[in-house]
N, C-alpha and C positions, 0 to 999 in steps of 0.2 A: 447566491454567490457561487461563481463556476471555480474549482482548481483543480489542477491538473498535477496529481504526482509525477512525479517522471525521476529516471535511473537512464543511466548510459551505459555501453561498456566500449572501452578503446583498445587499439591497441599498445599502449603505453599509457604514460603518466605526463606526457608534457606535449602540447601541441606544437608548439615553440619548432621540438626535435621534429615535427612531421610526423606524430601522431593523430590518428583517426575515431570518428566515430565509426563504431561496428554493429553497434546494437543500441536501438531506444527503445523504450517501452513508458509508456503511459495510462496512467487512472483517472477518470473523470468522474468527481465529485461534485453534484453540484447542491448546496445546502446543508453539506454535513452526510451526503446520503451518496452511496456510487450506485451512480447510474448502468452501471453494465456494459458500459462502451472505452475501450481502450484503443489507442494506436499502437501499435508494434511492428517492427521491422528489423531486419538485420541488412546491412548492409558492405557491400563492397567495399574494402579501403585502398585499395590499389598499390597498396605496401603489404610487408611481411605481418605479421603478429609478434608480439614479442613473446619469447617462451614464456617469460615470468607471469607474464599475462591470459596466456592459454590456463597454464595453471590455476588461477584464481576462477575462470568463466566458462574454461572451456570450449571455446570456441576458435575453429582452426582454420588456416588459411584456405585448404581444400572446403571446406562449408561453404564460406562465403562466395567458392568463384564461379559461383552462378546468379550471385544473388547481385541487385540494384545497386548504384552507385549514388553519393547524398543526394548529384543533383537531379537523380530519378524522383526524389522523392521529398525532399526539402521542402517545397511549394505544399502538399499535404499537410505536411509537419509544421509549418508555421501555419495553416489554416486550423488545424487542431490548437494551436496552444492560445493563438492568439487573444487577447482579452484576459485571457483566466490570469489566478495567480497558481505560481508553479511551486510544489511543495517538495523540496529535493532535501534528501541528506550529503551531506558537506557539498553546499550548493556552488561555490566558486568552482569547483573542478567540474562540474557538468556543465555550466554555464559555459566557462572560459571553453571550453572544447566545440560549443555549439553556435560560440561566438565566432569560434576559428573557422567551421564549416559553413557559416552564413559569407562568412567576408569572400572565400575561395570562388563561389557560384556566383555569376554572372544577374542572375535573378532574385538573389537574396544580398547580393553585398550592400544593401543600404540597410539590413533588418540588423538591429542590434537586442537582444534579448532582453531589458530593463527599459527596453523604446518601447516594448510589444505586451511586455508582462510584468507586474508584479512576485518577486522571487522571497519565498519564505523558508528560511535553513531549518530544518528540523535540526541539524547538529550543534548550532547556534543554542535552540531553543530548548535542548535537552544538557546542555552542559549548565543555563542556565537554570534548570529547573533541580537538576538532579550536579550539583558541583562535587569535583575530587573522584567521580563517579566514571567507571567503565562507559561509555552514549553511542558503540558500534550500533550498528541495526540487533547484531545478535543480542547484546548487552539488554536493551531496550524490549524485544520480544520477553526476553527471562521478565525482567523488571515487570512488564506489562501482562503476563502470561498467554502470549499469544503464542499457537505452536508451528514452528517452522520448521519441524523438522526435514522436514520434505528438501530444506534448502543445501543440499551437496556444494555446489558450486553457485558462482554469481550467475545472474541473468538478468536483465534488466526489465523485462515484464513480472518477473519473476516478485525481483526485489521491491520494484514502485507497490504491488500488489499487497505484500508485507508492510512496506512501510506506511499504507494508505490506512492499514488497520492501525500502523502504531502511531500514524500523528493524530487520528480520530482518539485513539483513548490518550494520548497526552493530553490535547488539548479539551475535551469535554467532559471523560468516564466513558460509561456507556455508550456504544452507539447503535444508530437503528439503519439496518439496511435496505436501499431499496432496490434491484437488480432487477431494471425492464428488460436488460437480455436486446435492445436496440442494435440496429448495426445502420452506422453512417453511410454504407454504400462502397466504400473504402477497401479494398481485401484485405487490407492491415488492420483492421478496424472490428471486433466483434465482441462478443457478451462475453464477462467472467464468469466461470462455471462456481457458482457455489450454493451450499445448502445454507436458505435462510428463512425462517417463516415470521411472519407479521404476527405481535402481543396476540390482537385478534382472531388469528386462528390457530393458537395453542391449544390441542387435545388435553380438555379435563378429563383425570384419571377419578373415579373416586372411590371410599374408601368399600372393601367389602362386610359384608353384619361380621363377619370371624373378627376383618382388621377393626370394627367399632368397637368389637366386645373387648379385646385387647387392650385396646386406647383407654377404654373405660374400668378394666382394671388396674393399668397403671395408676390411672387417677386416684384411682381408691387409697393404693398404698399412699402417694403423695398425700393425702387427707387423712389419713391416719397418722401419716409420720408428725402427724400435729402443722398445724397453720393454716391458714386459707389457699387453696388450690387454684391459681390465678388460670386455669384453662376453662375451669365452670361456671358458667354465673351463681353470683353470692344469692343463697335463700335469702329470701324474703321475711320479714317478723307480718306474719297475720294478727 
């Protein structure tokens, strides 16, 4: 099973008003496992930012005006998402925004998002899990003990990244990572950097004669303190 997290950032809240996308970022999971390969881009909006908006992500109208316009890069972008299902938190706002820059371009105005992918809400799926309950991304990292500190400001590589980890432990517990560090050929396109090692090659530490001698008098008190000491096997009656 491919899915694709993904996160945007606009410059506003309503495309309606002639808001843009500025920034995507995407996670490729495919199995329950990330694979190491993400799309990201920022992009040209050919309009202002809205302050309100700089504030929350950071990102200013001087950044962008060197950077690509969607329909630089849209054809990418739907060739990455295509198939999978897309794991987004409060998924109606990134959609309807992606919906809006398919319809604009000449090459994507037949591409409708729910034509091409399967769309699954993490914020849908965390209000139902966790009801009456705080379900932000941050809310969700506490909840889950995932640490984000690192997260200052929004970003949209940033955030699919975080939230890839939290709809893994929503939806399973544990999860097991596997990061080939791939790159599609793409420049938007490369490995997440993180430290993860496979059950299999966990350095066993083991104990030294000082920590057995130790352990072995604990035990002692424990079997004196009266009872059977469940860390030793029980004597035998010869």
């Amino acid at each position: 099973m491919r899915q694709i997290v993904l996160d945007t950032e606009t410059t506003g809240i309503e495309p309606k008003e002639g808001h843009r996308i500025i920034e995507i970022g995407c996670v490729e999971v495919v199995n329950r496992r990330l694979t190491g390969n993400h799309f990201h881009v920022y992009i040209n909006p050919g309009r202002q930012i809205e302050q309100e908006a700089i504030e929350v992500h950071g990102i200013t109208n001087e950044f962008l005006a060197d950077k690509p316009i969607f329909a630089d890069v849209a054809q990418d972008f739907v060739e990455f998402i295509k198939g999978a299902q897309l794991v987004i938190h409060n998924a109606p706002f990134d959609v309807g925004f992606m919906d809006h820059e398919f319809a604009m371009e000449p090459k994507t105005r037949n591409v409708v998002t729910k034509d091409i992918c399967d769309v699954l809400d993490t914020l849908v799926m965390a209000r139902r899990m966790h009801p009456g309950q705080k379900n932000n991304l941050d809310a969700l990292c506490r909840r889950y003990g995932i640490d984000n500190s690192h997260r200052e400001l929004h970003g949209a590589l940033l955030d699919a990244e975080i939230l890839a980890d939290v709809y893994l432990m929503m939806s399973g517990g544990q999860t097991k990572l596997n990061l080939a560090g791939k790159d599609s050929g793409d420049g938007n396109v490369g490995a997440i950097r993180r430290v993860t090692r496979g059950a299999n090659k966990l350095k066993v530490i083991r104990a030294t004669a000082d920590e057995l001698q130790q352990h072995e008098a604990r035990l002692d008190i424990v079997e004196n303190a009266g009872g059977a000491c469940l860390w030793r096997t029980p004597k035998q009656d010869v």
